[in-house]
N, C-alpha and C positions, 0 to 999 in steps of 0.2 A: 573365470575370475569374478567372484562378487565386487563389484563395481557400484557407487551410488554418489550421488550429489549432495554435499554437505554444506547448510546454510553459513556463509561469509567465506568456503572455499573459493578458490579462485581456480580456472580449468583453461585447457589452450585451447584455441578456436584458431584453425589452421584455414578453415574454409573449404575443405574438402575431407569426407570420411574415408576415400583412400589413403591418403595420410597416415602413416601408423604414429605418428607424435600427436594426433587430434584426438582431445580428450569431452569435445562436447559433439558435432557430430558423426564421429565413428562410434563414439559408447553408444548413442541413441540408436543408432543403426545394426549394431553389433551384427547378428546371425538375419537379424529382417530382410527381407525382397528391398524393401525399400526406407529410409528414414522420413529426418525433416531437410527441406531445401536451407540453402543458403541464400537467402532473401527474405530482406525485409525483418521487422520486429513481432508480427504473426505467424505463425509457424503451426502446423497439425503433423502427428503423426500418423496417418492413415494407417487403413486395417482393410484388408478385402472381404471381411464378413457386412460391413456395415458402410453408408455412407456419413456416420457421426468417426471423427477422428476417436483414435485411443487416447490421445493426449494433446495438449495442446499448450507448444513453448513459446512463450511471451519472452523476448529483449529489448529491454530499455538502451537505449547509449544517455553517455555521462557526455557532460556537457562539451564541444569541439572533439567528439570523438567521430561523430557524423563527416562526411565531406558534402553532406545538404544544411542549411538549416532549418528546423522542425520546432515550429508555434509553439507545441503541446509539448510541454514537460510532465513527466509522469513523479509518481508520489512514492518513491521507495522504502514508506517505515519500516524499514522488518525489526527495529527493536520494540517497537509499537503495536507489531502484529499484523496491520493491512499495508497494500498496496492499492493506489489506484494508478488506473493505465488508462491511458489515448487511444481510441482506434484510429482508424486507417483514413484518413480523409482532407483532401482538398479541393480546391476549389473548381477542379475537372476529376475529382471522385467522391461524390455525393455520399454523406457518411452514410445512409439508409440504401446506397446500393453499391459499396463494398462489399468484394467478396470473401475480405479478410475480417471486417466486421460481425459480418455476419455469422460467421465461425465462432465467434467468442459471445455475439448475442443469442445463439442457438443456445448454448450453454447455459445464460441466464434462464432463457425463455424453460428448459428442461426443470430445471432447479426450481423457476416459481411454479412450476404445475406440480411439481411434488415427484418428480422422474429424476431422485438423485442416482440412482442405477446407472442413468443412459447421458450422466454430465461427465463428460473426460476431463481427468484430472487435470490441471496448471501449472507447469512448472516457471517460474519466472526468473529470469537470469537481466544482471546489469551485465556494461560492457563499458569498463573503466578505462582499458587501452584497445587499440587496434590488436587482434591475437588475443585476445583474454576475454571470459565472461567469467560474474560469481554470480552461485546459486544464492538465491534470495528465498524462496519457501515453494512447497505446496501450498498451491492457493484453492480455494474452493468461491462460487459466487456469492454479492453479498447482495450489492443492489447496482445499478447504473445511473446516470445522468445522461441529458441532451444540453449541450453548453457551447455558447459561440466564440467566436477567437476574431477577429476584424486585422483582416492581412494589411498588409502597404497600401494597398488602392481604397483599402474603407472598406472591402465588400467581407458582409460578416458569415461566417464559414461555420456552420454546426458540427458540433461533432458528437461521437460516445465518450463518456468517461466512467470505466468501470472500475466498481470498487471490489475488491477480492479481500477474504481475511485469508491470512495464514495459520494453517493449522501446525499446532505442534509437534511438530517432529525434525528434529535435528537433520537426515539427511533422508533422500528418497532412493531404493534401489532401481538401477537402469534395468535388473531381470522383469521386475514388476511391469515397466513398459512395454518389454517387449512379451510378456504373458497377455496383457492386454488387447497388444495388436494382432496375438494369432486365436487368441481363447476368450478373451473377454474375463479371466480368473483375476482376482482377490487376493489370492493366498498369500501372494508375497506384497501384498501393499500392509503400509505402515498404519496402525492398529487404529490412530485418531482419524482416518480415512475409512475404514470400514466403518467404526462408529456414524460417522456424519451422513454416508449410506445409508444405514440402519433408521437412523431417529434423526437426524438433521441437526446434533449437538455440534458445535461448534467449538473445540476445547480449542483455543487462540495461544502460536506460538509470542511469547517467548514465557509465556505464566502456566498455562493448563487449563487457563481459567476459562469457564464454560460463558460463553454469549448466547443472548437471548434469541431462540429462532423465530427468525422473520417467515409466515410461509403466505401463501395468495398468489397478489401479482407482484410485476417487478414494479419497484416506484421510477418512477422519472421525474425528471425536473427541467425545466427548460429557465434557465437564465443566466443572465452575462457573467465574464469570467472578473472578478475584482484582484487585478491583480496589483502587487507589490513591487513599486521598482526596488530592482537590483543597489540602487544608491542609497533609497531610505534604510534595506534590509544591513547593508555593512553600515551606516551609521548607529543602527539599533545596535548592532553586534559589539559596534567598539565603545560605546557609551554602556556598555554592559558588561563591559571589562573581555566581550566573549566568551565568557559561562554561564552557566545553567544559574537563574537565581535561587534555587532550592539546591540543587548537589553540586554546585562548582563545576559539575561537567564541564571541559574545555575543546574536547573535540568535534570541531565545527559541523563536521559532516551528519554529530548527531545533534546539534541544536538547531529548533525552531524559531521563530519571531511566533509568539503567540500574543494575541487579541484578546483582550478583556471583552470590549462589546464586539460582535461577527465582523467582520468587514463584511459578510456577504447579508449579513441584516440591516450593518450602519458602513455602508461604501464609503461616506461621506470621511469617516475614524479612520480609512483603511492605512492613513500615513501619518498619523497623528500621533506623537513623540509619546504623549500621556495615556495612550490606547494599547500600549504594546511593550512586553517585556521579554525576556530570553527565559526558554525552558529545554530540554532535553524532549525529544521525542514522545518520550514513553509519558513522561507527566504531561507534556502538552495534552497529547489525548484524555490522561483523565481529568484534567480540567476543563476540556470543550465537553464533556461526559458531565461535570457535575457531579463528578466522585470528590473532589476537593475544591475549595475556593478561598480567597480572601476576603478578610471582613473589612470594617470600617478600619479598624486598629493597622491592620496590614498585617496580620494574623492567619494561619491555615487555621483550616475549618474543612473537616470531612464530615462525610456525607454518613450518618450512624449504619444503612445500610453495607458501608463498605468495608470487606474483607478480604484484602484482599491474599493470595495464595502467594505471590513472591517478595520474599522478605527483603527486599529493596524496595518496593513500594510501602511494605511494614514500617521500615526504619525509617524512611524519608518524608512519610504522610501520616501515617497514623500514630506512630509514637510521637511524631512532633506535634501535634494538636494542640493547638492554642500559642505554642510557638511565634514570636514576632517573625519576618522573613527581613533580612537585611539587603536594603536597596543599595546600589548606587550613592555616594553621596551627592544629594540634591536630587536624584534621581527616582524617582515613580510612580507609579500610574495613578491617574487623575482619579481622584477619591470618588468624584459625579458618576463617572462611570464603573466603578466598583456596586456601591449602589444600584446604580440600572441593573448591573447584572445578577446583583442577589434578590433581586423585587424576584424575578422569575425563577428563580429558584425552589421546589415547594419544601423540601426538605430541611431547612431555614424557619 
């Protein structure tokens, strides 16, 4: 049975691949000696030719889906194209001596040497109910962080945060994995994966559009996490009618709070009424990119470089150019910091 995981499908997770109703891991397991365990949100699927796993299944849970609670929320854009993910770590498991960590920083560490041959692919699945996961992309590595998180007692806890893009391609076949795990063969993976093999091109789901390859080292970063409470984020939301201020977008799960100036530049803006406005995923990133902005007038303004391939970012960004953007009545971001952000702009 050709069998594959398709991006926003939804799959049962029974918990056991004896199970013949289990659609996440009996498929992964299918004809193999062995699959992936049922534990935890890092997962490998071993190979006995090699001590590097054939793949490597990443699960997020969605919020009170857990019966712990876990600090680190992870970043599931998949109409945006990346994901970044949490490693394994607390405050009696040292994020630098996880052994689950380490599995997914081998990965990077492969990728910045230039050894994209010997980096096992990424499958990453959320987990919206207890019994359910949905496939979210083939991820490939992009870069990481080192970032802390400061539990109930004060003591501040480092962690990984890696960032993965999602490569194009709509669903990934389970035969490909388990070729993988007994031959280490290609043949049946999806063509944007052999590509990123070959040359390191990056065609990013959900456009095609090629990102610029990073190669060296992996960057790190080491600083505090600036986060947004949950009370400022739904007041933003309702004073923003809850849609997208460029495509009315209304459904919530795809709209961001986007920051005119960083919050992880200007902490100090990070809950500032006039620092922050409602976009859809996909735009929000091309505005922290610098593919679009607004002017003094409250006017789009693209970046003459930008062309982009999916004609939803066509109709919504580049035909509208010079377009007024209608706020909120009374409602907009502080004109000061419109300014600050187009000074660094060079394209401007």
């Amino acid at each position: 049975m050709n069998r594959a995981f398709s991006i926003g499908e939804r799959y049962r997770d029974t918990g056991s691949f004896r199970n013949p109703d289990d659609q996440f891991l009996r498929w992964i397991r299918g004809s193999l000696n062995s699959g992936i365990k049922n534990t935890g949100g890092i997962r490998d699927l071993g190979t006995d030719r090699s001590d590097a796993p054939a793949a490597l299944v990443l699960v997020s849970n969605d919020k009170g889906v857990s019966q712990h609670d876990d600090p680190w929320e992870d970043t599931l854009a998949v109409d945006s194209g990346y994901i970044s993910y949490w490693g394994d770590a607390k405050a009696d498991n040292p994020y630098d001596k996880s052994k689950q960590n380490e599995k997914i920083k081998d990965a990077f560490d492969r990728k910045a040497s230039g050894r994209r041959e010997e980096v096992p692919p990424v499958l990453v699945f959320r987990k919206p109910e207890s019994g359910v996961v949905e496939f979210c992309g083939l991820c490939v590595p992009d870069h990481l962080e080192i970032r802390s998180y400061q539990d109930d007692s004060g003591t501040q806890i480092p962690n990984y945060l890696f960032h993965f893009s999602i490569l194009n391609t709509q669903s990934v076949p389970v035969s490909w994995l388990h070729d993988r795990a007994r031959t280490n063969s290609s043949e049946n993976a999806p063509e944007v994966w052999k590509q990123w093999v070959r040359t390191g091109d990056v065609k990013q789901w959900p456009t095609g559009e090629l990102l610029d390859s990073v190669g060296g080292t992996i960057r790190r970063y080491e600083q505090p996490e600036v986060v947004v409470s949950d009370e400022f984020r739904a007041e933003t939301f309702e004073r923003y009618g809850r849609a997208c201020t460029l495509t009315d977008i209304r459904e919530e799960a795809l709209l961001d709070l986007a920051h005119v100036l960083p919050r992880s530049q200007r902490p100090d803006l990070a809950e500032h009424p006039e620092n922050v406005f409602v976009l859809n995923s996909l735009h929000h990133r091309a505005f922290d990119a610098h593919l679009f902005t607004i002017d003094s007038e409250y006017r789009i303004r693209a970046s003459p470089s930008f062309d982009p391939a999916h004609p939803f970012l066509k109709q919504t960004i580049i035909d509208r150019q010079g377009e007024s953007i209608q706020f909120p009545t009374g409602i907009q971001p502080r004109l000061r910091f419109i300014e600050e952000l187009n000074s660094d702009i060079a394209w401007l």
